[in-house]
C-alpha positions in Angstrom: -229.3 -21.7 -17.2 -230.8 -18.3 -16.5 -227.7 -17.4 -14.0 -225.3 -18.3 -17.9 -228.0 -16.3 -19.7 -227.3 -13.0 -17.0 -223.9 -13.3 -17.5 -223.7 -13.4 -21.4 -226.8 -10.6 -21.3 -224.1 -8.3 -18.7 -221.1 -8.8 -20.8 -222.9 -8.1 -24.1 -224.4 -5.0 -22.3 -221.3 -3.7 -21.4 -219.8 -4.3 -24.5 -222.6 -2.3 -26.5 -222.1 1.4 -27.7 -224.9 3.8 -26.8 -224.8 6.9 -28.3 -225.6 10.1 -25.6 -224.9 8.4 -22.6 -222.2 9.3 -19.6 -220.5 6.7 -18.4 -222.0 7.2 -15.2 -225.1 5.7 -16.7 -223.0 2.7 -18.6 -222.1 1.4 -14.8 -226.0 1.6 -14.1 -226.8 -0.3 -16.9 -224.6 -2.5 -16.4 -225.6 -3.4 -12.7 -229.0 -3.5 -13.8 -228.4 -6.1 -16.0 -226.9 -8.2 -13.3 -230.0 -7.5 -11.1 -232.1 -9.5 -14.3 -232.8 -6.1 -15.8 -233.2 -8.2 -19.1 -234.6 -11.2 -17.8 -238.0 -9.7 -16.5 -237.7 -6.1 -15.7 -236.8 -4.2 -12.7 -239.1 -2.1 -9.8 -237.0 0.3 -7.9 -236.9 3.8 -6.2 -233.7 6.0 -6.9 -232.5 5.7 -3.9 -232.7 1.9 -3.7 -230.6 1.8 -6.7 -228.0 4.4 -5.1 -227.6 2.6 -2.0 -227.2 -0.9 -3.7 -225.1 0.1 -6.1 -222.6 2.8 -3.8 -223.4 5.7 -6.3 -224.9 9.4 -4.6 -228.9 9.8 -5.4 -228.2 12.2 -7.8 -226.0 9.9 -9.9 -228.5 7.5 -10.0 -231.5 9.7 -11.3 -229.4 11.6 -13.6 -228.3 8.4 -14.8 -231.5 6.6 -15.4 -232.8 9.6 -17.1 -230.0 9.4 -19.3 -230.7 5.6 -19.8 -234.2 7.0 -20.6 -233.9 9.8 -23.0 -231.4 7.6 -25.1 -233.9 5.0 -25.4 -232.3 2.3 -23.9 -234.6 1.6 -21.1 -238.5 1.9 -21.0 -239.5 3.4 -17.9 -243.4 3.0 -16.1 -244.9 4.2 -12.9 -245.7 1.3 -10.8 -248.6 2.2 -8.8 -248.6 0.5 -4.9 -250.9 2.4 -2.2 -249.7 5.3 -1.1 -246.9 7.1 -1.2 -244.8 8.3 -4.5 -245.0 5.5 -7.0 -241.9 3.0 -7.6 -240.5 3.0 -11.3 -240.3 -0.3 -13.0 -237.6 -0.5 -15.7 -237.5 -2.8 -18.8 -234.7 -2.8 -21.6 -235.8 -1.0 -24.6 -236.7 -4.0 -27.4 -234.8 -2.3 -30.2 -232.0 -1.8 -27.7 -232.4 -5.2 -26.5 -232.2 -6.7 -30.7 -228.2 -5.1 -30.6 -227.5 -6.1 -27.6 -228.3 -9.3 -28.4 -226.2 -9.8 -31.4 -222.9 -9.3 -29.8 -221.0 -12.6 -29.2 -219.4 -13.0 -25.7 -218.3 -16.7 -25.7 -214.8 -15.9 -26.0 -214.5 -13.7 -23.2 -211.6 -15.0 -20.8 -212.4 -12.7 -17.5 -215.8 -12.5 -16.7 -215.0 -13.8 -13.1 -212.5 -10.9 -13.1 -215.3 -8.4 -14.6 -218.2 -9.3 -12.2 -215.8 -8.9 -9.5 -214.4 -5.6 -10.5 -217.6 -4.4 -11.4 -219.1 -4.0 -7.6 -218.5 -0.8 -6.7 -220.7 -1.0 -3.4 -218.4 -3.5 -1.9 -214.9 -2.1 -2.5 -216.7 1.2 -0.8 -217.5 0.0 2.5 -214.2 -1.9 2.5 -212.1 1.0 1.4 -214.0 3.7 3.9 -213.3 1.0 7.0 -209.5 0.6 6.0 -209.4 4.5 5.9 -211.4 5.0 8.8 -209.2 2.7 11.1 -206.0 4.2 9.3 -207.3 7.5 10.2 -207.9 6.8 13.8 -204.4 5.5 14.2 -202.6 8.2 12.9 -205.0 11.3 13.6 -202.6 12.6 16.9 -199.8 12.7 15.2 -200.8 13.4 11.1 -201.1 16.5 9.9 -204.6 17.5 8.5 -203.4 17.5 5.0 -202.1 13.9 5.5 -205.5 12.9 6.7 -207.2 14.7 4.0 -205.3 13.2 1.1 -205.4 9.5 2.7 -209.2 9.5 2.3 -208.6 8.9 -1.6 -205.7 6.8 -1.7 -207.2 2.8 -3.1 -210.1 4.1 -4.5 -210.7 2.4 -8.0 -213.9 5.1 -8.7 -217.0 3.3 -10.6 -215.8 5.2 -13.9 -213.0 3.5 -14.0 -214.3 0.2 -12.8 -216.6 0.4 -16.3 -213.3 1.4 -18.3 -211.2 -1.7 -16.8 -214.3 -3.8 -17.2 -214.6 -3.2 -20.6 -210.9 -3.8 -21.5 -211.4 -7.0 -19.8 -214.1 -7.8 -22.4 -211.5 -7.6 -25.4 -208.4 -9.1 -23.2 -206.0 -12.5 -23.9 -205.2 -14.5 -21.2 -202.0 -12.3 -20.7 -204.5 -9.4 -20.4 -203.2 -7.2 -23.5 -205.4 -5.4 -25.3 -204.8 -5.4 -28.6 -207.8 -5.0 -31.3 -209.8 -1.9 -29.7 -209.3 1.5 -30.7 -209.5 4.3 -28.6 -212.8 5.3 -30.9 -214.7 2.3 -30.4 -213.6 2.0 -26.6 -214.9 6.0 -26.0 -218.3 4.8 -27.5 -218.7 1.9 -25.5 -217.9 4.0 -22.1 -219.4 6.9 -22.7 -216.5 8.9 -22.2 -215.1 11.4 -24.1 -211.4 11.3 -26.2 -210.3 13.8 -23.8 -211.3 11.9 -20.5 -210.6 8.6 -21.8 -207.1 9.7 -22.5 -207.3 11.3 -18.5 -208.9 7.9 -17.4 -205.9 6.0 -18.7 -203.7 8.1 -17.3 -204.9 7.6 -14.0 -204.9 3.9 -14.2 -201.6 3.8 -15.5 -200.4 5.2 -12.0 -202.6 3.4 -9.8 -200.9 0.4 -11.2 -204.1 -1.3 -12.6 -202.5 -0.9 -16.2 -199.1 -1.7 -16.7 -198.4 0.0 -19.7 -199.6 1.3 -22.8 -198.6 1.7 -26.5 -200.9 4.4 -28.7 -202.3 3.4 -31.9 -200.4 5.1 -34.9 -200.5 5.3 -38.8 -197.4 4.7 -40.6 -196.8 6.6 -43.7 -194.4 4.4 -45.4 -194.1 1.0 -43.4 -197.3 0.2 -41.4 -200.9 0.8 -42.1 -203.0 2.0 -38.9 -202.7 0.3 -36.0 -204.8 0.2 -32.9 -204.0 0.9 -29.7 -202.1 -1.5 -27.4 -202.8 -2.2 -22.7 -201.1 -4.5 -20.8 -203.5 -4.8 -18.0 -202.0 -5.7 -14.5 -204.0 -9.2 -13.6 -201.9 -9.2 -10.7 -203.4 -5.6 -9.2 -205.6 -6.8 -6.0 -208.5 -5.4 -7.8 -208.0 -7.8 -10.9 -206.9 -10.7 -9.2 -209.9 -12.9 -8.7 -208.9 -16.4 -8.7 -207.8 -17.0 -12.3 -204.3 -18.5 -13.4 -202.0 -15.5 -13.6 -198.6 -14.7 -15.7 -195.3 -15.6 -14.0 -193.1 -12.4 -14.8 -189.6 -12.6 -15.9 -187.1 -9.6 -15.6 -183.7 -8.9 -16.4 -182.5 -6.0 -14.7 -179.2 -3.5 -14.1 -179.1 -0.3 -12.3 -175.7 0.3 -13.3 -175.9 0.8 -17.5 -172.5 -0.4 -19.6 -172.9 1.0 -22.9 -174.6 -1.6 -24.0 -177.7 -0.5 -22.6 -177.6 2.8 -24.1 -179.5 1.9 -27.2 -182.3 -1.4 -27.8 -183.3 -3.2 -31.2 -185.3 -0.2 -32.8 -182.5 2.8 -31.3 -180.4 0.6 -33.8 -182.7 0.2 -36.1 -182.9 3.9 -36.9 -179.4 5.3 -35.3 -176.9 3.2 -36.3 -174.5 3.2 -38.9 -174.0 -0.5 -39.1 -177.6 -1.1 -39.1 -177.7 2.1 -41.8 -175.2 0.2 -44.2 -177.3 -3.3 -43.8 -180.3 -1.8 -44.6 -179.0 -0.1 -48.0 -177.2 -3.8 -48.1 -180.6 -5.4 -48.3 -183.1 -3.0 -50.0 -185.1 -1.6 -47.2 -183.1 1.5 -46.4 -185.8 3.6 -47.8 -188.2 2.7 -45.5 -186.3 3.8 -42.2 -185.3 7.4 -44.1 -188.6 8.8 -43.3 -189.1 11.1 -40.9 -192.6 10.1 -40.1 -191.4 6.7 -39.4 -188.8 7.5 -37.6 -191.2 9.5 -34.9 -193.3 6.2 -34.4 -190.2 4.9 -32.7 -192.6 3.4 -29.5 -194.5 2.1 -32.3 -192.1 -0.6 -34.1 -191.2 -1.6 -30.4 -194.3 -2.7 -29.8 -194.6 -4.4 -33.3 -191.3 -6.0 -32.6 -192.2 -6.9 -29.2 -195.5 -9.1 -31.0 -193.2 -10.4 -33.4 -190.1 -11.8 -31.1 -193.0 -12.9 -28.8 -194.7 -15.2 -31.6 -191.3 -16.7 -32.3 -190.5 -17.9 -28.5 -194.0 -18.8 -28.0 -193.9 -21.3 -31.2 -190.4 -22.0 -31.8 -188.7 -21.6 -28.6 -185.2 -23.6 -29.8 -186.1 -23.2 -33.3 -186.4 -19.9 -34.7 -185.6 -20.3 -37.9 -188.4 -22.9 -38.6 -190.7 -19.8 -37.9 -190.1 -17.2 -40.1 -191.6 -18.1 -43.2 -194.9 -18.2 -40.7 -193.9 -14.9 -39.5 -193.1 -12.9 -42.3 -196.7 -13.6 -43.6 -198.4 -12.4 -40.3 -195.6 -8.9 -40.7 -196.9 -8.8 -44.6 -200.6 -8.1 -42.9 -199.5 -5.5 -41.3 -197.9 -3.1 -43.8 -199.6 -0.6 -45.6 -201.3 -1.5 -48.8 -200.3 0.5 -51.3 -196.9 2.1 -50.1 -195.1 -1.4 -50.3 -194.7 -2.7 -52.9 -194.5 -6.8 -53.8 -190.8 -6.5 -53.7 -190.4 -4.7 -51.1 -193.0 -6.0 -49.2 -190.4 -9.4 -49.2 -187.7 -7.7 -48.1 -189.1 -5.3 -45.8 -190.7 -8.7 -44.0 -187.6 -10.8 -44.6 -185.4 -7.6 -42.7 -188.4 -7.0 -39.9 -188.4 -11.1 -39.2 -184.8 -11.2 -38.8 -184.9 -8.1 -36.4 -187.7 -9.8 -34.3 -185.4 -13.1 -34.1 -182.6 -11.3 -33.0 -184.7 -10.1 -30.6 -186.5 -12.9 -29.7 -182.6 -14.6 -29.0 -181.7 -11.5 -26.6 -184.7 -12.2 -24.6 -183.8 -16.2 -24.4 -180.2 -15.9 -23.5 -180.9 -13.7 -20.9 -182.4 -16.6 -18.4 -179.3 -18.5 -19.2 -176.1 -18.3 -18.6 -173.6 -20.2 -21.1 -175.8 -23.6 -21.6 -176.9 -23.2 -18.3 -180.5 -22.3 -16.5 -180.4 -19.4 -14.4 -184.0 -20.0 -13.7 -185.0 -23.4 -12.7 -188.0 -25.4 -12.6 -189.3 -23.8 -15.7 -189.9 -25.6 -19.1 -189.1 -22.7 -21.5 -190.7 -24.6 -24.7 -194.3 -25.0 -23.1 -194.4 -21.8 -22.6 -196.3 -18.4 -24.6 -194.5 -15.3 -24.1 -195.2 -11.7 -24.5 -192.8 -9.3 -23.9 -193.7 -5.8 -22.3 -192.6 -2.5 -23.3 -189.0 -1.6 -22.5 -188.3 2.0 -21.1 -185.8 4.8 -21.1 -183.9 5.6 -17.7 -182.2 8.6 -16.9 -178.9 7.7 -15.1 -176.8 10.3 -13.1 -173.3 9.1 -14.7 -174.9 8.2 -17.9 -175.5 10.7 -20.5 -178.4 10.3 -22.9 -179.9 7.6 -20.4 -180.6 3.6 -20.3 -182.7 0.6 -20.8 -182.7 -1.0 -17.3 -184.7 -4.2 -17.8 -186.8 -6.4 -20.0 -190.1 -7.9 -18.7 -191.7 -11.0 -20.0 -195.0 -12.8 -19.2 -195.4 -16.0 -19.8 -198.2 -19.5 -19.4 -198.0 -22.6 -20.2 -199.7 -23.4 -23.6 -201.8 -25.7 -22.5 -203.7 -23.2 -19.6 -203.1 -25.1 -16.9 -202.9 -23.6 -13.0 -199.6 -22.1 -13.1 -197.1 -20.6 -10.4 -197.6 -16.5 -10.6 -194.2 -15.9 -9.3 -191.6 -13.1 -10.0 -188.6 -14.4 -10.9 -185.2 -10.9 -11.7 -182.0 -11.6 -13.1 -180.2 -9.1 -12.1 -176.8 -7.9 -13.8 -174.2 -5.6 -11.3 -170.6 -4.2 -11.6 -168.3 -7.0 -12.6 -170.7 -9.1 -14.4 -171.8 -10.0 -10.9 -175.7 -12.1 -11.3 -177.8 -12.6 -9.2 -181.3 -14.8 -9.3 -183.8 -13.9 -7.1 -187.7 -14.8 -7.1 -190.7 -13.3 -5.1 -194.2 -15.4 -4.3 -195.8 -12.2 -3.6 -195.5 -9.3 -5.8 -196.8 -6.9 -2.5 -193.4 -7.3 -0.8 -191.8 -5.7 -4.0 -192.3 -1.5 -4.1 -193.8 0.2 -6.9 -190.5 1.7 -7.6 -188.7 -1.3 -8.2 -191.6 -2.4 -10.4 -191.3 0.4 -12.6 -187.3 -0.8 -12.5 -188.2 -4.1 -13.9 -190.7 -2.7 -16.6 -193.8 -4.4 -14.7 -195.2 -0.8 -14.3 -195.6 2.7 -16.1 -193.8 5.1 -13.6 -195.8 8.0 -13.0 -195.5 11.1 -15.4 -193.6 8.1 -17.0 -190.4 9.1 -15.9 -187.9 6.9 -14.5 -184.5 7.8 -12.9 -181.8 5.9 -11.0 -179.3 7.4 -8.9 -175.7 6.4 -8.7 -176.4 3.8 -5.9 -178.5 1.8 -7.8 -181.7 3.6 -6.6 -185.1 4.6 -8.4 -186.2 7.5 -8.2 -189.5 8.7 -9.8 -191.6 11.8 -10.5 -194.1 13.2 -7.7 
């Protein structure tokens, strides 16, 4: 009982807001929660705490003070013999009343947090793998080689408090969807300008696979948080729990077909143009606001297509009154009207099933399962962001691939695998899968949409090859 009552007491910790507070000294807090901070207090030097924890002396002190003068903890001097007196530490009571009034029972990755969430550990692994790397390849590296090794891996405590508090508010899928950028600053400590760095920086170590800003719409959607796809299958994130198994359809050589996806045609063509008048909506996709959230609608339209093949796999249809109401919630009260409010959802429902039967036809082929072993209507779906590639032959670039995670709806174990269609010259396919997503390079991964290429710019050469920005 008291090991549950840590747990829930760390979470809830870590999902507080403190105002004043680095996030240096968030991480602190958090570890000294584990330690039974809560439970009965804690008696420590500074340099205890910086040794357990992996963090520099002055870290530690400056964070503690921190922790101090915000009035989270209640610090004493513990007097024993000689000697500078040890501190003792108890959680400030008003503190202690907020913290206490966050619910944490839904939380799907504390295994993943706690995990994540020792700094001291990954340290001493990460300095031993550089160590030895160094001593193999000190005759013949240059210096700068050796020098730029020594930070290569290194998930920095920062961060590890960032991830672990997007883990707080993840699915099972590990999106992100209902935390602002606002609300996640004040719960890190970290300023807008950092947190925007921070995020940055994970995107191209991999531990985030993608990420979609919050917008506000001026004529269509009211404001909408922002949107991460973490990466449970990063070796730092991976801690046991039942993973995604990823779906991709791929081409490295674009047909014009893959010039342009669902929302390009949503706002560029002249078909789509002449339906919308046809229907009512037209208005809505004249705005010039609206049409700069481009990124925005995809990822609306992603949720929506997503809903449909996780409920009504084979049938769609049956699933679009249900939809439409959940796209009504999301317009902006006020700007749409009743009327158009029902036609708006009626055209944005028919876009996401559209969608929805692009993703679905492309794991078969005719009638026929290009992926076997996999029951397509127990599954949930959600569909990551697609992204433009520039193409050497192919003016104005492409849309290589479409990624999709999926598990079973029940939550049972479930095979993590990596399973490309992949669509050459000819209309050659071919299937292949992968039990272990370390044999594929990052560069292909950015190919099939499983990660944000750094600088987030993706090119492919005339062979087929990916090429991204240093």
């Amino acid at each position: 009982m008291l090991d549950d009552f840590v747990n829930d007491m760390l979470l809830a910790v870590l999902r507080s807001e403190v105002n004043g507070i680095t996030p240096e000294a968030k991480y602190l807090l958090v570890r000294l929660t584990e330690l039974g901070l809560v439970a009965r207090g804690i008696s420590a030097g500074v340099k205890e705490l910086a040794a357990r924890f992996g963090i520099s002396d002055t870290q530690a002190g400056t964070a503690l003070n921190s922790l101090v003068a915000a009035r989270v903890l209640v610090r004493r001097d513990v007097v024993s013999g000689q000697g500078r007196p040890k501190r003792h530490y108890e959680l400030d009571a008003s503190y202690a009343a907020q913290v206490a009034r966050h619910d944490v029972t839904e939380v799907l990755h504390e295994k993943v947090i706690r995990h994540l969430l020792q700094h001291e550990v990954k340290v001493v692994d990460q300095r031993s793998a550089i160590a030895t790397q160094q001593d193999e390849q000190r005759a013949t590296a240059p210096l700068a080689q050796v020098r730029a090794s020594r930070g290569q891996g290194r998930v920095s405590f920062v961060n590890r408090v960032l991830l672990a508090a997007l883990l707080i508010r993840a699915d099972r899928f590990g999106v992100v969807r209902e935390l602002g950028s606002a609300e996640l600053a004040r719960i890190t400590g970290l300023s807008q300008v950092r947190l925007k760095n921070r995020v940055r920086t994970l995107l191209d170590d991999g531990l985030i696979r993608a990420y979609t800003p919050g917008a506000t719409g001026s004529v269509i959607f009211k404001k909408t948080k922002s949107v991460y796809y973490l990466n449970l299958h990063h070796p730092e994130l991976r801690c046991g729990q039942s993973l995604p198994m990823l779906l991709v359809s791929v081409t490295r050589f674009p047909t014009p077909e893959d010039a342009i996806d669902d929302v390009d045609d949503i706002f560029k063509s002249v078909q789509e143009s002449f339906n919308q008048r046809h229907v009512g909506v037209r208005k809505f996709f004249d705005d010039q606001h609206e049409r700069g959230l481009a990124s925005f609608l995809r990822g609306r339209l992603d949720w929506y297509a997503g809903y449909l093949l996780s409920h009504h796999w084979d049938r769609r249809s049956e699933g679009k009154p249900g939809l439409a109401q959940l796209i009504k919630l999301d317009l902006l009260a006020g700007a749409v009207d009743a009327k158009g409010s029902e036609l708006l959802a009626g055209y944005l429902c028919d876009q996401a099933d559209y969608m929805a039967n692009q993703v679905r036809t492309r794991w078969f082929e005719g009638k026929s399962t290009l992926i076997a072993g996999i029951d397509f209507k127990s599954m949930d779906y959600v569909l990551l962001p697609v992204r433009k590639a520039v193409h050497k032959a192919f003016k104005g670039g492409f849309y290589p691939s479409r990624a999709v995670l999926i598990l079973p709806r029940d939550g049972v174990a479930f095979s993590d695998n990596l399973h490309v269609v992949e669509r050459g010259p000819c209309n050659r396919v071919e299937v292949r899968g992968f039990t272990d997503l370390a044999t594929v390079s990052k560069e292909e991964q950015c190919l099939y949409g499983l990660l944000t290429p750094p600088g987030g710019e993706l090119s492919v050469d005339l062979k087929g090859q990916v090429l991204l920005a240093k």
